[in-house]
N, C-alpha and C positions, 0 to 999 in steps of 0.2 A: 504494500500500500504506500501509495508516494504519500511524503509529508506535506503537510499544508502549509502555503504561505501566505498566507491572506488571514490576518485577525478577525475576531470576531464584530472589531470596530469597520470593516471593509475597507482599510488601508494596506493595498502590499506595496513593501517597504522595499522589496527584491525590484518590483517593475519599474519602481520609481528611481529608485539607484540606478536601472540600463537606462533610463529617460535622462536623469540627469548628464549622464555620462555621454550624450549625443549634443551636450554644448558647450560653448568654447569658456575657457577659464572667465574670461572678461566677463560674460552673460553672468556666471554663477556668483560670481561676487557681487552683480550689482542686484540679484536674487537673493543672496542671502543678506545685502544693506536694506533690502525693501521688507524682506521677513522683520529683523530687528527692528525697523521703525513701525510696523505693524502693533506688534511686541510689545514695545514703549509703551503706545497709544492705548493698547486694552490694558495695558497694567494700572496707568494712570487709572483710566473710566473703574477698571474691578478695584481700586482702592477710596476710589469717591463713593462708588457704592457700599462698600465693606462699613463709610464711616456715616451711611444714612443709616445701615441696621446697626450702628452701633448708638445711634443719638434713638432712637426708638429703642433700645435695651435687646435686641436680638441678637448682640453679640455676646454670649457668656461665657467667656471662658476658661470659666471652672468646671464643664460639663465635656463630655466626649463628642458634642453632635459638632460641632465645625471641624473637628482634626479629621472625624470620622469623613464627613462630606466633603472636604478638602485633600487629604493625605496631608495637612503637616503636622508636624511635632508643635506641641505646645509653646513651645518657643518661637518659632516662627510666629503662629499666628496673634501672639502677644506684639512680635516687631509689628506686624502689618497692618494692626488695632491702633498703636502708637506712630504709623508713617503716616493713615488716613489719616489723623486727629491734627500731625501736625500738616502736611498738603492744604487741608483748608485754608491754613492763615497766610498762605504761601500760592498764591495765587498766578507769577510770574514763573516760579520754577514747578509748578504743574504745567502750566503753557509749554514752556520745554520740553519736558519729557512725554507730555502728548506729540510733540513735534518728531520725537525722536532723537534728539540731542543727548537727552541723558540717559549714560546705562544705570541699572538695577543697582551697582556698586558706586554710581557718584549721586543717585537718588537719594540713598538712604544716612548718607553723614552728612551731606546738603540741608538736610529736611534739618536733621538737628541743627545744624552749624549756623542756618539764616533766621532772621527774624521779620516781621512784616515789616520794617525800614528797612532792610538790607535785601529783601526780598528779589527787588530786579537788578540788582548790580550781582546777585550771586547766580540769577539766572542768565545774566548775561556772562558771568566768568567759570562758573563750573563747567561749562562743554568742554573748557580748556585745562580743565587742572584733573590730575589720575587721582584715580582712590582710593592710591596710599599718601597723598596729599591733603584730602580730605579729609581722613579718618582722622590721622594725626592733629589736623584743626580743630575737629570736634572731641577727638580728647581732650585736649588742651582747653577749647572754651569748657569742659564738662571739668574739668577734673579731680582732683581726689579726695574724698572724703576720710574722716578717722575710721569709721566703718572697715571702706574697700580697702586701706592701707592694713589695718589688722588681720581682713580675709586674706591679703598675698602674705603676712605673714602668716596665719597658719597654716595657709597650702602649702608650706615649704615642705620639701622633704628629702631622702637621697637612702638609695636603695642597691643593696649590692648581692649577689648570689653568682652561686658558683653551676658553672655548667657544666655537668660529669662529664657527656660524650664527646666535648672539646678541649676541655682543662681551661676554661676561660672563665672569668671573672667578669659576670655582668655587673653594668652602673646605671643607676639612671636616677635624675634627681631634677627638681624646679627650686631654681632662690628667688625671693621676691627681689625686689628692684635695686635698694642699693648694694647689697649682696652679691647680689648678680651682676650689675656691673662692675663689682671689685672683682670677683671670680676672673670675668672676663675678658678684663682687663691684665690679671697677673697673667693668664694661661696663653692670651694673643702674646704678651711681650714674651714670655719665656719660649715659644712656640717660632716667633722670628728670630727668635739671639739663635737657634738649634742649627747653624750652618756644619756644612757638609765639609767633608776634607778638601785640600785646594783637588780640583778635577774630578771631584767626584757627584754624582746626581744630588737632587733635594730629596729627602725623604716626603712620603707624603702628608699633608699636613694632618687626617686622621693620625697616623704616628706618631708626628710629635707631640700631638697634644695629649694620645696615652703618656708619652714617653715623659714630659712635663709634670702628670698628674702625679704618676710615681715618685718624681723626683721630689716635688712637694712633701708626697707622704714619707721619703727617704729624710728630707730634713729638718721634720714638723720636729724632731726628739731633741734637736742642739738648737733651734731656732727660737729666739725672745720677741715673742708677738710685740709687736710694732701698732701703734693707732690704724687705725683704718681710714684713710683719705680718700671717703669718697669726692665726686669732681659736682659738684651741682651748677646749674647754670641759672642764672637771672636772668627773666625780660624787665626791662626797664624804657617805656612804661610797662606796667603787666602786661603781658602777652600769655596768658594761662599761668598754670600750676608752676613749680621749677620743675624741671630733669634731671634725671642722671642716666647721662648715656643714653640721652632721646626719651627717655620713660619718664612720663608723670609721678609725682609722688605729692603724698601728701603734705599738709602744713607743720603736722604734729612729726613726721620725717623728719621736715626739714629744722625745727630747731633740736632734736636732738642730736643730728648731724654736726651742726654749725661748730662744736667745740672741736671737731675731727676731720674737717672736712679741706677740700679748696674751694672759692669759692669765687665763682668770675660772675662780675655784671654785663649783660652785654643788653644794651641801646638801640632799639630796632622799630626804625619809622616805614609800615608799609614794607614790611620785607628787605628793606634797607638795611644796612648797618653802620650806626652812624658813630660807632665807639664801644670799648669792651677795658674792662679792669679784673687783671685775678687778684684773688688774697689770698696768698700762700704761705701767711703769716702762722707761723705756730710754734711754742713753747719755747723761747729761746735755749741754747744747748746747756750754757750753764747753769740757767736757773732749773732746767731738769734736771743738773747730775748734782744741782744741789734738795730739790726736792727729795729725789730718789735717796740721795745718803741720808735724810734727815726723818724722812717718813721708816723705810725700808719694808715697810707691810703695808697690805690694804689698811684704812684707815679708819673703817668704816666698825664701829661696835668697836667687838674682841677679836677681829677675826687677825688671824696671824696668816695668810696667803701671802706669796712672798714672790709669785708667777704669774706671769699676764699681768702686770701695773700698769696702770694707764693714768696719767694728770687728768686729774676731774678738777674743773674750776667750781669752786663752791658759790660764787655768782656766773653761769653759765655767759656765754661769747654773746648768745642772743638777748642776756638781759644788760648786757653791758659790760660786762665782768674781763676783767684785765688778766694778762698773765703774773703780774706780782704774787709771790712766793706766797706774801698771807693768802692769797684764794685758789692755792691752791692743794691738793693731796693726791697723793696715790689712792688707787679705788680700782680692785680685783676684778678683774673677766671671770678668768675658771670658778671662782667662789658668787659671781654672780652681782656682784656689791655696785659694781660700776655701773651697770643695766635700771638698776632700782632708784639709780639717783638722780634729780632734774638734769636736761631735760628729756630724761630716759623714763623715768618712773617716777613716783609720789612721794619721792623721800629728798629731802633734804639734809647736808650737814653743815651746822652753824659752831663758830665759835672763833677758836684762836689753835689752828693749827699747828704752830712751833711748843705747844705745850701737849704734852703727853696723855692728859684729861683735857684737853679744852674744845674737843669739838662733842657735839651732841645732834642724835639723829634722829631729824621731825617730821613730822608728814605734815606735807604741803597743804594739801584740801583742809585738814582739821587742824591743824596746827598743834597736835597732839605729841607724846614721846611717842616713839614706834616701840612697837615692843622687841 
């Protein structure tokens, strides 16, 4: 019995393939630009409609009947409750994408990106700008709450197992923002320094970067963790969120960063750049090796940690707080102490550091002793 080619829909997909194939390249392209602006034009009309059943309550979607009636995942059809809602107010770049100007992926960060004063300047320049241009604009006007900045912190994770039938050691891991661009950072520079013998090839760069990670994990045992300098970047005037390393973060990120970090202003009119300033200013050398001799442990309580010390400003950078020796102490990573204290966490230590009792640790919110 021959197999069937023809669906139940009476589309066969085989005859229409030897049809297409009977014309010339040029024809098919200007077939498939007319398809797409087709496309466009019902996407637009089925999302104006989606947003009359939605002002008459017919749009529920806590219930199974649109996913079902539709095929999408709930996800989806929350986006397309949320693109019709905003298209309304947006009345120039619907005209657009009825025209066929916009794809499906400069549609939908468009929609959030404009407002009805920016509406036809954005319908006049979005045909021209990709939609990883886009997106990144509507992160940035959107971006990061304490919330989302806590979720990419707990989604971190790194995960390793061993594969019997190879003898290979699987990895795999996500770090949330500023993490990930320190990672990223250490493994691209160690990854470039890994030159080859004179005439000999490059390794490829999946190799070096195992080859990198190893050698991290080879010298994490004689290595004296160091601050963590992440790079963050200013718009000035605001231009969104800061960055690091192109990614949004949050506010409450960015001062606890600030005592650790670098930290460049950069001045941008219109996509212009009209001036940039770094501060790569941090704890000058001798008043560390005089902190460090005088502290010699975490400072924080009784704890006697004596590894991982990092200068904590007890008026943090963001509140104004100088590097002079009175503000500052040693405050433990591995023991945790450093994490806990503004502008990391809810603790504070006040007092008079060059005394061996003089400093005492408060909580911030209540202004209570900690226990």
């Amino acid at each position: 019995m021959a197999a069937a080619t023809e669906t139940d829909t009476g589309f066969d997909s085989k005859a229409f393939l030897d049809e297409l194939r009977t014309h010339t390249s040029e024809w098919l392209c200007t077939f498939v630009h007319d398809l797409l602006a087709q496309q466009r034009a019902l996407r637009v009309k089925e999302l104006l409609a989606r947003r009359v059943l939605d002002e008459r309550q017919q749009v529920d979607l806590r219930d199974d009947v649109l996913q079902s009636r539709h095929g999408e995942s709930p996800r989806t059809a929350r986006q397309n409750v949320e693109l019709a809602r905003q298209l309304e107010a947006l009345p120039a770049i619907a005209a657009a994408a009825h025209a066929g100007l916009l794809s499906a992926d400069q549609l939908r960060p468009l929609a959030e990106l404009a407002t009805p004063e920016t509406d036809a300047e954005w319908a006049r320049r979005g045909p021209n700008c990709s939609p990883v241009d886009l997106e990144r604009m509507a992160r940035s006007q959107r971006g990061v709450t304490s919330d989302e900045a806590a979720a990419r912190r707990e989604a971190r994770e790194l995960r390793w197992w061993w594969e019997p039938g190879s003898g290979m050691l699987g990895v795999r891991g996500r770090l949330p923002d500023v993490e990930g661009a320190l990672v990223k950072s250490v493994l691209e520079r160690m990854v470039e320094r890994m030159k080859p013998p004179k005439g000999e090839p490059w390794d490829t760069r999946a190799h070096r970067g195992a080859d990198a990670l190893v050698d991290l994990c080879k010298n994490y045992s004689d290595a004296t963790p160091g601050p963590l300098r992440a790079h963050i970047t200013f718009h000035v005037p605001p231009q969104g969120p800061p960055e690091v390393d192109g990614v949004a973060i949050a506010s409450d990120t960015l001062s606890a960063l600030l005592d650790d970090a670098t930290v460049s202003n950069v001045t941008i009119d219109d996509g212009v750049l009209w001036g940039a300033r770094t501060d790569t200013e941090c704890v000058p050398a001798e008043t560390s090796r005089f902190v460090r001799a005088r502290d010699v442990h975490c400072r924080v309580g009784s704890c006697d940690e004596s590894r991982g010390l990092e200068e904590h400003h007890l008026i943090p950078q963001c509140e104004g707080g100088s590097h002079d020796p009175q503000n500052l102490v040693l405050a433990g990573r591995p023991c945790g102490h450093h994490q806990m204290l503004v502008p990391n966490g809810p603790y504070r230590l006040e007092g008079h550091p060059s005394r061996p009792d003089g400093l005492t640790l408060v909580r911030v919110d209540r202004h209570t002793r900690a226990p």
